[in-house]
C-alpha positions in Angstrom: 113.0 93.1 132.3 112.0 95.8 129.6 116.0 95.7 128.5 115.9 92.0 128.5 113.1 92.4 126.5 114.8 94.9 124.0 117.6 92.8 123.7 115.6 89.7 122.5 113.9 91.2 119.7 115.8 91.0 115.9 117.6 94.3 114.7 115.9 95.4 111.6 118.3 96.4 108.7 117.2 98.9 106.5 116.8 97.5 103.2 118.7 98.4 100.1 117.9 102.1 98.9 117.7 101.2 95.6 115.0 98.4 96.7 113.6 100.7 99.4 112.8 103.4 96.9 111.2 100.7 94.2 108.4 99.8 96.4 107.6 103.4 97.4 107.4 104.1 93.4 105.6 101.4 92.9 103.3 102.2 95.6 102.9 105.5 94.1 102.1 104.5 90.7 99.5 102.1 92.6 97.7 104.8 94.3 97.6 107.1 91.4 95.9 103.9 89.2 93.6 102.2 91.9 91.0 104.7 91.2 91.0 104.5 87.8 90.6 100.7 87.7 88.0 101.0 90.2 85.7 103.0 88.0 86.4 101.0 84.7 86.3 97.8 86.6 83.0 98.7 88.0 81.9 100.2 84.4 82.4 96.8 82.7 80.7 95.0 86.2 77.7 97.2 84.5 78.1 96.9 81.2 78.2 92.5 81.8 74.9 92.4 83.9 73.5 93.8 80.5 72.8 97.1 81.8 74.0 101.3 80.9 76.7 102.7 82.9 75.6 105.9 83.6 76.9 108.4 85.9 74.0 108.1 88.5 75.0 104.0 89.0 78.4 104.5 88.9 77.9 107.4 91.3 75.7 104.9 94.1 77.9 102.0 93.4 81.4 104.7 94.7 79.2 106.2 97.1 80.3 109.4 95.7 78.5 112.8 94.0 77.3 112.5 90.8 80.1 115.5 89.9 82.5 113.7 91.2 81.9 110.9 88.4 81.4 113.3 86.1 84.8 114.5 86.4 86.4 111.3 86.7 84.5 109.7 83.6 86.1 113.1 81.2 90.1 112.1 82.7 88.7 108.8 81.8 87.4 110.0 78.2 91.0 112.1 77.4 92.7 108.6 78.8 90.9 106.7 76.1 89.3 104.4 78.6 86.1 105.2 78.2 83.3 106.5 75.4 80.3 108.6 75.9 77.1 108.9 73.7 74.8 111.2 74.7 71.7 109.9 76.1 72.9 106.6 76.2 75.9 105.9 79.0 79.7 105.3 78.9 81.4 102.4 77.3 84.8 101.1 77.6 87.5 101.4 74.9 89.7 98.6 73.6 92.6 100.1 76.5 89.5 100.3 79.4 88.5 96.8 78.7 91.6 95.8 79.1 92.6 97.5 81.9 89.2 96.1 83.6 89.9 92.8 83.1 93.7 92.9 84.5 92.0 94.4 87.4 89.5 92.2 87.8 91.6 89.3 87.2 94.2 90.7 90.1 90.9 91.2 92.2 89.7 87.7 91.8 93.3 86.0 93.1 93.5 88.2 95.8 89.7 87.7 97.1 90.8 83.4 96.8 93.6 83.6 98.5 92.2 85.3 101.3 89.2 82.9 101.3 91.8 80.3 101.4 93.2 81.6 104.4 89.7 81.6 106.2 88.8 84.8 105.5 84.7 85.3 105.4 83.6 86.0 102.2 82.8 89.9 103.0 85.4 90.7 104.3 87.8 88.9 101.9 86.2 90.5 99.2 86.8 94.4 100.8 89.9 93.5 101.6 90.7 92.5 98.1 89.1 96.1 96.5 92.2 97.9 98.1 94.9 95.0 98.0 94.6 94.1 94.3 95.8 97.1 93.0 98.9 96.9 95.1 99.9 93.3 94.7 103.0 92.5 92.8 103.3 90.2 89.8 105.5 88.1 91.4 103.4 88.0 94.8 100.0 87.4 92.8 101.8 84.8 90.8 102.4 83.1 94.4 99.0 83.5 95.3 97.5 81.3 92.4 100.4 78.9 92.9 99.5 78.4 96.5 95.8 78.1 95.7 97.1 75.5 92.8 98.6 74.0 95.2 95.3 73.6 97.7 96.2 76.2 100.6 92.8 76.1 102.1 92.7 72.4 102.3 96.7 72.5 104.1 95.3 75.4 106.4 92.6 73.5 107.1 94.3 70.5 108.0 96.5 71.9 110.1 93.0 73.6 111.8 91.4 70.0 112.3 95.5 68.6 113.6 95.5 71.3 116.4 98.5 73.0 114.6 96.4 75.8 113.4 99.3 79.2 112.8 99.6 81.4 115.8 98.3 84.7 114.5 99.6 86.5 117.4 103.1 85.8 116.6 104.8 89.3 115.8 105.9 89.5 112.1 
């Protein structure tokens, strides 16, 4: 039976190594930016409400040490994402803005498009603080496309017809 099994299932084929070796780059580049975006993201999240970014907030919101921000808000200053004035907090340059705002952006189709799957709210929006900065521009151009194109209300027709997806199906 566990041959029979074995048989059944679809070989997979290694993909292209040229294609292979793109998404592990980009994957890469992803990682090395996601916590960059995360702190200028969260610095202009700050700077909207109408209050400072300082380094003790930022340093709650991450749930890291205050050192810890400090050092990641002086790569930030030699980047030219962010300004500091003493006694006063950190600001965002031209390029930080900018780079908050793509995130941001990224973050918000991601977040939808798991809501319009019936993801809760909390969950969706964790999900979406990792997943946004490793989403494609192709893939998050689908995303809005199928939220256009009123995924949650298809989903959730096919909830109230009985024909709801089988999540247990192996991808």
């Amino acid at each position: 039976m566990k041959n029979a099994r074995a048989a059944r299932k679809p070989v997979e084929i290694m993909p292209d190594p040229d294609v292979q070796s793109e998404g592990f780059r980009q994957a890469r580049e992803a990682r090395r930016t996601a916590l960059v975006e995360d702190y200028v993201e969260l610095i202009a999240d700050l700077l909207a409400e109408g209050r400072e970014a300082r380094q003790v907030d930022i340093a709650c919101r991450l749930g890291v040490s205050q050192p810890t921000v400090a050092k990641m808000l002086a790569r930030l200053a030699a980047d030219g994402l962010v300004t500091r004035r003493p006694y006063r907090g950190i600001f965002l340059t031209e390029s930080g803005q900018k780079m908050a705002e793509d995130s941001r952006t990224r973050h918000r189709v991601v977040e939808a498009f798991l809501r319009a799957l019936g993801i809760s709210a909390d969950t969706a929006r964790i999900d979406a603080e990792g997943m946004e900065h490793y989403v494609g521009v192709e893939t998050l151009a689908a995303f809005r496309r199928a939220i256009d194109a009123g995924l949650a209300d298809f989903l959730a027709d096919r909830g109230r017809a009985g024909k709801a997806p089988d999540a247990s199906r192996e991808l």
